[in-house]
C-alpha positions as a printed NumPy array, in Angstrom:
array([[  0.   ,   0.   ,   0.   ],
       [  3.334,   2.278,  -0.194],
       [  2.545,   5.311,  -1.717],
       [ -1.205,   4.859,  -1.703],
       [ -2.174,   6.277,   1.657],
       [ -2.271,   9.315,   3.93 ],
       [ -2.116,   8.754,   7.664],
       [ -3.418,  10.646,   9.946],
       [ -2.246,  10.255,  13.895],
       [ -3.831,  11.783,  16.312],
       [ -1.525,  12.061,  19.551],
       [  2.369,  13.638,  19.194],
       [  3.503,  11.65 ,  22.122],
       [  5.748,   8.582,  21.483],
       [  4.003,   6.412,  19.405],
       [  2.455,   9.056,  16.669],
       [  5.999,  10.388,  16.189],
       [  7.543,   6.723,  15.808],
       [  4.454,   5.766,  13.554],
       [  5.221,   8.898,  11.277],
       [  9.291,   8.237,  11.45 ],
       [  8.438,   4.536,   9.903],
       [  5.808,   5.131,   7.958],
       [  8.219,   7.44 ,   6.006],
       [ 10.452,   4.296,   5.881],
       [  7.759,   2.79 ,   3.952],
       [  7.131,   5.557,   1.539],
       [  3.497,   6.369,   3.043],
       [  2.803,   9.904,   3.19 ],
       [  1.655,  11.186,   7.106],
       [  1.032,  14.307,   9.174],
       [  0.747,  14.379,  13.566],
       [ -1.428,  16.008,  15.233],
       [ -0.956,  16.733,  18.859],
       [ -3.62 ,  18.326,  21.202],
       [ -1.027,  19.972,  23.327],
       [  0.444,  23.642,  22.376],
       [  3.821,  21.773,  22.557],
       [  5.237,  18.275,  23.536],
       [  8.262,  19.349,  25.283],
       [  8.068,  18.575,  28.618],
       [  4.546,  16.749,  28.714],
       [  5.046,  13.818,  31.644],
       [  6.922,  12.101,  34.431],
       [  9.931,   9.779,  34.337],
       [  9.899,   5.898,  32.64 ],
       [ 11.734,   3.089,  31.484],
       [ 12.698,   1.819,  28.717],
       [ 12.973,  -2.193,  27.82 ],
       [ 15.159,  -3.176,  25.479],
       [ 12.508,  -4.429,  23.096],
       [ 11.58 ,  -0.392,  22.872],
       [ 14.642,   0.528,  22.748],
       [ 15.297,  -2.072,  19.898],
       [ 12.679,  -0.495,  17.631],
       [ 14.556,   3.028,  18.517],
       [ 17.446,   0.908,  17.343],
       [ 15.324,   0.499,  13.828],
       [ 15.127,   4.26 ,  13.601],
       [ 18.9  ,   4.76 ,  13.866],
       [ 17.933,   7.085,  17.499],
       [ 19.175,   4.752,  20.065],
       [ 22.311,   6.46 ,  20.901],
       [ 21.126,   9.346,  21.034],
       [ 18.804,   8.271,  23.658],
       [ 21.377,   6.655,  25.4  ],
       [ 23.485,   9.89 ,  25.157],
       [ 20.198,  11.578,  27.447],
       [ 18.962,   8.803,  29.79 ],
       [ 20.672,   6.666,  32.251],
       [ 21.711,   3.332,  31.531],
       [ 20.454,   0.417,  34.072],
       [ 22.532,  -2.509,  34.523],
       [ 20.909,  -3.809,  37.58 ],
       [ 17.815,  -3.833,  39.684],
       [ 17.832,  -4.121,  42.942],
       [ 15.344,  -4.858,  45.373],
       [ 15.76 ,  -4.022,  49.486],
       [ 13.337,  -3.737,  52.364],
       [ 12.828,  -0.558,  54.078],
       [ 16.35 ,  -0.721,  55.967],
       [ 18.12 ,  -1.576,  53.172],
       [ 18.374,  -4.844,  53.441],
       [ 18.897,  -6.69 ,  50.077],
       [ 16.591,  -8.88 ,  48.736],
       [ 17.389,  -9.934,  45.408],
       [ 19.667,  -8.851,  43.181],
       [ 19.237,  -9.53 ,  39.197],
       [ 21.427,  -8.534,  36.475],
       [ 20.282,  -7.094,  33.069],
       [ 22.656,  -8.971,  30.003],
       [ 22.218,  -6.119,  27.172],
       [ 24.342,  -8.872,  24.947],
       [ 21.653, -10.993,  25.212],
       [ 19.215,  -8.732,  24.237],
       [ 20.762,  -6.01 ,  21.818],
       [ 19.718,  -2.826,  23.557],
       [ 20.092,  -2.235,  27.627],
       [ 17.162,  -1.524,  29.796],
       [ 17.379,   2.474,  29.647],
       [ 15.673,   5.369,  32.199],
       [ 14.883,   8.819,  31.572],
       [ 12.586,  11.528,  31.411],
       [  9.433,  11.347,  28.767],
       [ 10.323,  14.634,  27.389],
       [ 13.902,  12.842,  26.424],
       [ 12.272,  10.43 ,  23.88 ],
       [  9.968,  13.28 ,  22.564],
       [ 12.911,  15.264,  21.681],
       [ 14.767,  12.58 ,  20.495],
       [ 11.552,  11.609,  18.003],
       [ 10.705,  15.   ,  17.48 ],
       [ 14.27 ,  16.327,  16.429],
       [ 14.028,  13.558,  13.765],
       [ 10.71 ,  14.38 ,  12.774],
       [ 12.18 ,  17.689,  11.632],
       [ 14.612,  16.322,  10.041],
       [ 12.842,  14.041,   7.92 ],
       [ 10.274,  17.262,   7.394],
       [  7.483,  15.219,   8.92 ],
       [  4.31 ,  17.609,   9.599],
       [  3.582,  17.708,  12.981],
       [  0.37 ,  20.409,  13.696],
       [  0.323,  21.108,  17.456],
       [ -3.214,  22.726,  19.673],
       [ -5.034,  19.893,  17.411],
       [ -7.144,  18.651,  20.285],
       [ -9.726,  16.004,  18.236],
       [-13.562,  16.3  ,  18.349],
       [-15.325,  13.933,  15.891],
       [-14.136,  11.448,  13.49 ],
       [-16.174,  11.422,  10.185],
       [-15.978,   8.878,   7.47 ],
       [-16.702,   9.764,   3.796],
       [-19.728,   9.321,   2.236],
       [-18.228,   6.775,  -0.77 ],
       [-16.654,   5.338,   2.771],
       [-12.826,   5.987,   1.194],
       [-11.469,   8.835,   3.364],
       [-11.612,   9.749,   6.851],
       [-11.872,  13.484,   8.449],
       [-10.601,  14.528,  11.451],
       [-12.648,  17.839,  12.861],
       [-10.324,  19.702,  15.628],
       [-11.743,  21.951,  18.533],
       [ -9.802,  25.35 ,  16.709],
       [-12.527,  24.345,  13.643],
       [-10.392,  22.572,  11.66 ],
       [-10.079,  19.289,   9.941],
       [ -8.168,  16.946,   7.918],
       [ -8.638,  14.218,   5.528],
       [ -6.701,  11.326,   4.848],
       [ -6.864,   7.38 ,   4.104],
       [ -6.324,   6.031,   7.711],
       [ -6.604,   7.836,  10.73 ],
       [ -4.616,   5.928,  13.687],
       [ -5.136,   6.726,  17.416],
       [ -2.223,   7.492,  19.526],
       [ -4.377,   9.911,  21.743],
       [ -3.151,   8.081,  25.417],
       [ -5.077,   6.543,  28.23 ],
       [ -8.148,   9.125,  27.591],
       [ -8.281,   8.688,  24.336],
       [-10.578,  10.993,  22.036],
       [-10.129,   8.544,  19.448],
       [-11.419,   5.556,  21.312],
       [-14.784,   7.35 ,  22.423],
       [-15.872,   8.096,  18.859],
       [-15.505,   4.996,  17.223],
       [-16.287,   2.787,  20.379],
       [-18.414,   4.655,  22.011],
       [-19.435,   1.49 ,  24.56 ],
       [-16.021,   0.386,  25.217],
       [-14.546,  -0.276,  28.168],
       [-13.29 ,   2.63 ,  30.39 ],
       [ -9.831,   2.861,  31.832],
       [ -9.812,   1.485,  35.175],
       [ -8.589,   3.08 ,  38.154],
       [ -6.27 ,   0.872,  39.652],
       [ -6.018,   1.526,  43.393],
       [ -2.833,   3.242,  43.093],
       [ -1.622,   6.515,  42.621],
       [  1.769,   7.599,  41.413],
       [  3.984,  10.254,  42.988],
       [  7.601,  10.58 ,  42.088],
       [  9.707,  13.715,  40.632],
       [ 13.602,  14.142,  39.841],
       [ 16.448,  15.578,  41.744],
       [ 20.369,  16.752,  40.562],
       [ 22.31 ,  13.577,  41.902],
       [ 24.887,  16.508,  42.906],
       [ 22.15 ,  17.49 ,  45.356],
       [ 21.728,  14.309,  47.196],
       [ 25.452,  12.827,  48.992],
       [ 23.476,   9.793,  50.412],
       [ 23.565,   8.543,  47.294],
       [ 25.819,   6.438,  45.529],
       [ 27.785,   6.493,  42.105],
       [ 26.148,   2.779,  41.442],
       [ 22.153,   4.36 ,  42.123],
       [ 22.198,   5.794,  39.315],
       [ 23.224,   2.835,  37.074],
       [ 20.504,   0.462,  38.835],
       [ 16.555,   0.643,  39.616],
       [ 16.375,   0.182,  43.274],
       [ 13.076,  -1.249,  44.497],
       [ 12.129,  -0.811,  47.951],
       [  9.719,  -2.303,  49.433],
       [  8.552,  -1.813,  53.298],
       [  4.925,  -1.594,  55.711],
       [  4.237,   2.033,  54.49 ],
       [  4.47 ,   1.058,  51.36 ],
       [  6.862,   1.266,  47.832],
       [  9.333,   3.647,  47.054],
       [ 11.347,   3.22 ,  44.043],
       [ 14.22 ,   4.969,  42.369],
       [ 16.776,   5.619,  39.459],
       [ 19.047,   7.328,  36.932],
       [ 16.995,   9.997,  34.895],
       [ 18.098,  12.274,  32.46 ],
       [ 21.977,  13.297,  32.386],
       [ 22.553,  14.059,  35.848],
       [ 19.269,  13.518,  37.526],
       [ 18.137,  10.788,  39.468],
       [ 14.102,  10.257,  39.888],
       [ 12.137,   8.335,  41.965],
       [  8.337,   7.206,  42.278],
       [  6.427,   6.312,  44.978],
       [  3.17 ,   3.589,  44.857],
       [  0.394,   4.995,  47.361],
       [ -3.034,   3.248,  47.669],
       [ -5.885,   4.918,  46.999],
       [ -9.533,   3.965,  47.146],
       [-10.441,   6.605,  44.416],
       [ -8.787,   8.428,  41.758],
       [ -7.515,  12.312,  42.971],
       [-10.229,  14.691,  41.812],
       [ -9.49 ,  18.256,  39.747],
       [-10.8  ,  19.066,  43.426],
       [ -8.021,  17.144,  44.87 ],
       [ -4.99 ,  18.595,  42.868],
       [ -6.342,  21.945,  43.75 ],
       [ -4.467,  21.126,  47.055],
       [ -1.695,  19.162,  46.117],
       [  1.122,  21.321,  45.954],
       [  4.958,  20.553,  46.284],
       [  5.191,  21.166,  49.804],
       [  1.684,  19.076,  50.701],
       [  2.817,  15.947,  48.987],
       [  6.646,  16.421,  50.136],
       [  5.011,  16.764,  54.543],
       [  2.945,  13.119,  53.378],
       [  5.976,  11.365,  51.879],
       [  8.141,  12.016,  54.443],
       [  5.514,  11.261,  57.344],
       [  5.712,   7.978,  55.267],
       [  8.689,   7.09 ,  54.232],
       [ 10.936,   9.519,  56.203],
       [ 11.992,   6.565,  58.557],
       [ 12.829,   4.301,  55.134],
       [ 16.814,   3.776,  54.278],
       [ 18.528,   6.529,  52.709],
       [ 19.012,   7.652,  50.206],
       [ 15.125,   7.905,  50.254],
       [ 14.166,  10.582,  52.956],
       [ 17.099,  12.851,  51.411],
       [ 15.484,  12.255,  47.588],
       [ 11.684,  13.538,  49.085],
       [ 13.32 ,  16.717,  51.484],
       [ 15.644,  17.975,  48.279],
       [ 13.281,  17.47 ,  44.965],
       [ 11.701,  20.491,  44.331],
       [  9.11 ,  19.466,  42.289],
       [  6.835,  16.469,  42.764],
       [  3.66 ,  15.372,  41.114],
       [  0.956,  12.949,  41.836],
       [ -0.577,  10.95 ,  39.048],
       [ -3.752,   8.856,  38.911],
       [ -2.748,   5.007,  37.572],
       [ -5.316,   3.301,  35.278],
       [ -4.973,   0.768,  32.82 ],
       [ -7.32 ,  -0.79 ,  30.215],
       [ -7.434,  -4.665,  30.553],
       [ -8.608,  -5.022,  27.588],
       [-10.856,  -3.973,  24.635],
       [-13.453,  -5.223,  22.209],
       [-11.454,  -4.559,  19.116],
       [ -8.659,  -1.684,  18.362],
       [-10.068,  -0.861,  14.984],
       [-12.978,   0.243,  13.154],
       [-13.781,   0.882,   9.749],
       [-10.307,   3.359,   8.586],
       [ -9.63 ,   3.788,  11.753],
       [ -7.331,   2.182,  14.573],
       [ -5.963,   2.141,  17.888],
       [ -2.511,   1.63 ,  18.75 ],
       [ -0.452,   2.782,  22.301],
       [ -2.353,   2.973,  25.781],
       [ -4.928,   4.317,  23.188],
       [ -5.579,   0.225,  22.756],
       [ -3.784,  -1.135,  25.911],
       [ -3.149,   1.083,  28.656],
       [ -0.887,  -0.409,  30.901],
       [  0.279,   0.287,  34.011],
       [  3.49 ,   1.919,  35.041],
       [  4.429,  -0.791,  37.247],
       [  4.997,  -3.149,  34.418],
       [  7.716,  -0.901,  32.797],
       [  6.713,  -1.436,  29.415],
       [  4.158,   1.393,  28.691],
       [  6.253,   3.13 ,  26.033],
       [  8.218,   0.201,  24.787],
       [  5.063,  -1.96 ,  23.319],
       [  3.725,   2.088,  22.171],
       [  7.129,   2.074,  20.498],
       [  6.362,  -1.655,  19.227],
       [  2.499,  -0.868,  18.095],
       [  4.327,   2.042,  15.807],
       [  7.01 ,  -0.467,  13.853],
       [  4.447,  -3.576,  13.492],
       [  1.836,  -1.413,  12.212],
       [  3.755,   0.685,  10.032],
       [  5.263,  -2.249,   8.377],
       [  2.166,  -4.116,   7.975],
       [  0.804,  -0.751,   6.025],
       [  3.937,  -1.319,   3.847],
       [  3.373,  -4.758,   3.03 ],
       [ -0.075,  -5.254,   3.088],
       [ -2.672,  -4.841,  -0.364],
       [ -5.735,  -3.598,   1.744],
       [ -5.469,  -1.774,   5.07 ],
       [ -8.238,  -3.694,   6.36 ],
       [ -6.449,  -6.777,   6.078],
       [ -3.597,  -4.723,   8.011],
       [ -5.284,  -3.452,  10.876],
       [ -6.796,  -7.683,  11.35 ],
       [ -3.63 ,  -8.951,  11.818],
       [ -2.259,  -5.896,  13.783],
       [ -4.907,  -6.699,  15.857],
       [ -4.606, -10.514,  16.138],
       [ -0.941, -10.757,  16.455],
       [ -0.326,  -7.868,  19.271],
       [ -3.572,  -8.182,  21.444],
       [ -2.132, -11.318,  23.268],
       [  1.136,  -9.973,  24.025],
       [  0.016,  -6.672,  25.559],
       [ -2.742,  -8.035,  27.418],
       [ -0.97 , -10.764,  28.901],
       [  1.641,  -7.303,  29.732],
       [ -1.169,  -5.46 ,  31.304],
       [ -2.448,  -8.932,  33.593],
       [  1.392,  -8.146,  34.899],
       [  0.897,  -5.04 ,  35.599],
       [ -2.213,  -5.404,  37.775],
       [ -0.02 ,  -7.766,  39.641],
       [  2.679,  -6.009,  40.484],
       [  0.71 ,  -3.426,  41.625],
       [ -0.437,  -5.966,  44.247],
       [  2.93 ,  -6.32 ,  45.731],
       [  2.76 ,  -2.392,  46.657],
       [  0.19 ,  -2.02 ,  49.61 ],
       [  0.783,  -1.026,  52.6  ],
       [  0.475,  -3.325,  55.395],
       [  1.683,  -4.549,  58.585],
       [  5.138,  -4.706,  59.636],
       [  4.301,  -8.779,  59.962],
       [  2.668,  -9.322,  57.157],
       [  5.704,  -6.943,  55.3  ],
       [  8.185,  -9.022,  55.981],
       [  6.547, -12.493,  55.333],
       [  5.768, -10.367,  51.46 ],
       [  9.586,  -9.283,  51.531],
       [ 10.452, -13.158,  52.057],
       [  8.495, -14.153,  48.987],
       [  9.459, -11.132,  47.151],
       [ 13.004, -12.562,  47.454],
       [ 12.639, -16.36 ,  47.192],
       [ 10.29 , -15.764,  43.534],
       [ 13.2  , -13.32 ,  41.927],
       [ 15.978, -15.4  ,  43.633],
       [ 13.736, -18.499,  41.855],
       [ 12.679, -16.984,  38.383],
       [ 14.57 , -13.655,  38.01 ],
       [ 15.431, -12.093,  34.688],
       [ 13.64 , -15.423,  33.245],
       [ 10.348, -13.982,  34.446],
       [ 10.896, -11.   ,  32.306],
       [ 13.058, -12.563,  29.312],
       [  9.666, -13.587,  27.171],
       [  8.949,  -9.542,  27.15 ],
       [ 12.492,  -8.469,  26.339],
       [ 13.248, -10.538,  24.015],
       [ 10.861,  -9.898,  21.199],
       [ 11.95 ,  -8.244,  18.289],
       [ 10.271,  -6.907,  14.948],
       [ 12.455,  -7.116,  11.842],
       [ 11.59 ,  -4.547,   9.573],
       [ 12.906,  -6.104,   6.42 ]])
C-alpha cells in the first residue's frame, strides 16, 4: 500500500511520532497532530525495555537516547532498611539494547528532532472532536476543537489513556480502570543528594517496606528520579490537585517514608518538584479498529506503570503497524492482523501489571516481611527469566 495512503495520527507523544518516522520508511505519506500547544516537557519519568529501545534501534535514534537517559545494569530490590533482597542482572548482549531510564520529554525530543529532520508535519493545539468517514466510505476526516479538519486514508489513534479517538468509534467500550494506586515521584540533581551512591544511578532500586513502595533511578543526564506507589480507594479529583502542591505531597511522603533507608528521605526533602498521578490501565478492549480507523499505544492497551513497558510496546504498536501498512494490499487486512498478532502480548503485559501493583500495599510490619520473604525467594527463583519472554521480542523490519 506504499505510496497509496495518507495517515493521519492523532496524539504527538511517542508512538504518533515513531508511527510517522516509519511510515516514512515505507514511503506512506503522514502528518501528527498533537492536542497539546507543545510536547516538550509533557510527563513524568519511565523506562525503557530493550525491546523499545530495539525499535529506537530500527530508527537509527538509540544512541542518542542513550546519550540523554541513564543506563540500568541492575535492579535491585531491598526492604525498608536496606536490606537486600534480590539482586538480578540485566545482560544487554543478550538482548541487543540495555534496559534504559529517563525523562518522557527525552524520547519526545529525540523523536521529534528527527521528525524535523525528515520534514514530517507535525500540527500542534489539534485537540480532536469527531471522526467522520466519507460518504463513498474511502477517506476519513478529522474535525479539531480550533474548527479545523483533515482528511486522509487512515486515521490511527495514539491519543493516550483518555483517548478521544477511542470514544468516537467505540463509544461502549470499556473505560480505563482506576487501579487503586496513585503515582507520585519527581527528579532531583544527583549533585544534590550525597546519600547517594555512584552505582544508584546505574541500577533501579526497588524498595519495598509496611508504608508502602518507594522506588528509584538514573533519569536524564545528571538527575536521578524516583516514584512512589500509594493506595488509593479513588482516583484524585481536579478538586483534589487543587491542594496538592509541592510542599503538601513532600510533609505526606516524608511522614511515610521519612523513617525508610537513605538515600530515600534525602530524595523527598531535596526534589523540588513532585507530582501525583492517577494510575489506570485498560485490561482489555473489544477490538482496536474500526472501519479506517485504529488504535494503537495505551490508546488500545493502557498499561500500568508498574509493568515498565508502557512506552516500549507504544514504540512496538508504531514499527508492526507501520510495516504491515507497507506490506499489506488492503489496510483492512492490516489493521486484522495488527490486531490478532499484538492483542495477546500486551494483554498478557497489562495482567502483569495489575499484579505487580499488588505487591505495593501497605500493610503490617508482619505481614511486610513475610511479602519481603516471597518477594526474594520468587526473583531469587525466576529472576530475569520472568521478564526474558517480554524483552526478548523483536520486529524485523525487512
Amino acid at each position: 500500500m506504499s505510496g497509496k495512503l495518507h495517515v493521519l495520527s492523532i496524539g504527538g507523544g511517542i508512538a504518533g511520532p515513531a508511527l510517522a518516522l516509519f511510515l516514512k520508511r515505507a514511503g506512506v505519506s503522514q502528518a501528527v497532530y498533537e492536542a497539546y500547544d507543545s510536547g516538550d516537557g509533557v510527563g513524568a519519568g519511565l523506562g525503557l525495555a530493550p525491546n523499545g529501545m530495539n525499535v529506537l534501534d530500527a530508527l537509527g535514534l538509540a544512541e542518542k537516547l542513550k546519550a540523554r537517559g541513564s543506563l540500568a545494569l541492575d535492579w535491585n530490590f531491598r526492604d525498608e532498611r536496606g536490606r537486600v533482597l534480590a539482586q538480578l542482572s540485566i545482560d544487554q548482549a543478550k538482548y541487543g539494547q540495555p534496559v534504559m531510564s529517563m525523562m518522557r520529554a527525552d524520547i519526545y525530543a529525540v523523536l521529534a528532532d528527527e521528525m524535523r529532520k525528515q520534514s514530517i508535519p507535525v500540527h500542534y493545539g489539534k485537540r480532536l472532536d469527531r471522526i467522520i468517514q466519507t460518504a463513498d466510505g474511502r477517506k476519513v476526516v478529522a474535525y479539531f476543537a480550533d474548527g479545523s479538519e483533515a482528511e486522509g486514508d487512515l486515521l490511527v489513534g495514539a491519543d493516550g489513556i483518555h483517548s478521544r479517538t477511542r470514544s468516537q468509534i467505540m463509544p461502549d467500550a470499556p473505560q480505563p480502570e482506576f487501579v487503586g494506586i496513585t503515582g507520585i515521584g519527581g527528579k532531583v540533581p544527583r549533585s544534590e543528594v550525597p546519600a547517594l551512591s555512584p552505582y544508584d544511578a546505574k541500577s533501579f532500586n526497588f524498595t519495598f517496606g509496611p508504608q508502602g513502595f518507594f522506588g528509584y533511578c538514573g533519569g536524564s543526564a545528571g538527575e536521578e528520579m524516583w516514584w512512589a506507589n500509594l493506595p488509593r480507594q479513588t482516583p484524585y479529583s481536579e478538586d483534589d490537585y487543587k491542594f496538592l502542591s509541592p510542599a503538601v505531597l513532600c510533609d505526606q511522603l516524608m511522614e511515610r517514608f521519612g523513617g525508610y533507608c537513605e538515600p530515600i528521605p534525602s530524595l523527598i526533602a531535596r526534589t523540588p518538584e513532585i507530582m501525583a498521578l492517577n494510575i489506570f490501565d485498560i485490561q482489555s478492549l473489544p477490538r482496536w479498529h474500526r472501519d479506517r480507523v485504529i488504535l494503537i499505544g495505551d490508546a488500545a492497551h493502557a498499561v500500568s506503570p508498574n509493568a515498565g513497558q508502557g512506552a516500549s510496546l507504544a514504540l512496538e504498536d508504531s514499527m508492526y503497524l507501520a510495516k504491515l501498512l507497507r506490506d499489506s494490499s488492503d489496510y483492512s487486512e492490516a489493521f486484522e492482523r495488527f490486531e490478532r498478532d499484538r492483542k495477546p502480548r500486551v494483554e498478557r503485559i497489562v495482567a502483569a501489571g495489575r499484579r505487580a501493583a499488588s505487591d505495593k500495599t501497605i500493610v503490617s510490619p508482619l505481614v511486610s516481611k513475610m511479602r519481603n520473604v516471597m518477594i526474594g525467594l520468587m526473583l531469587r527463583v525466576f529472576g530475569m527469566p520472568g521478564q526474558d519472554w517480554a524483552f526478548r521480542y523483536r520486529i524485523q523490519w525487512d
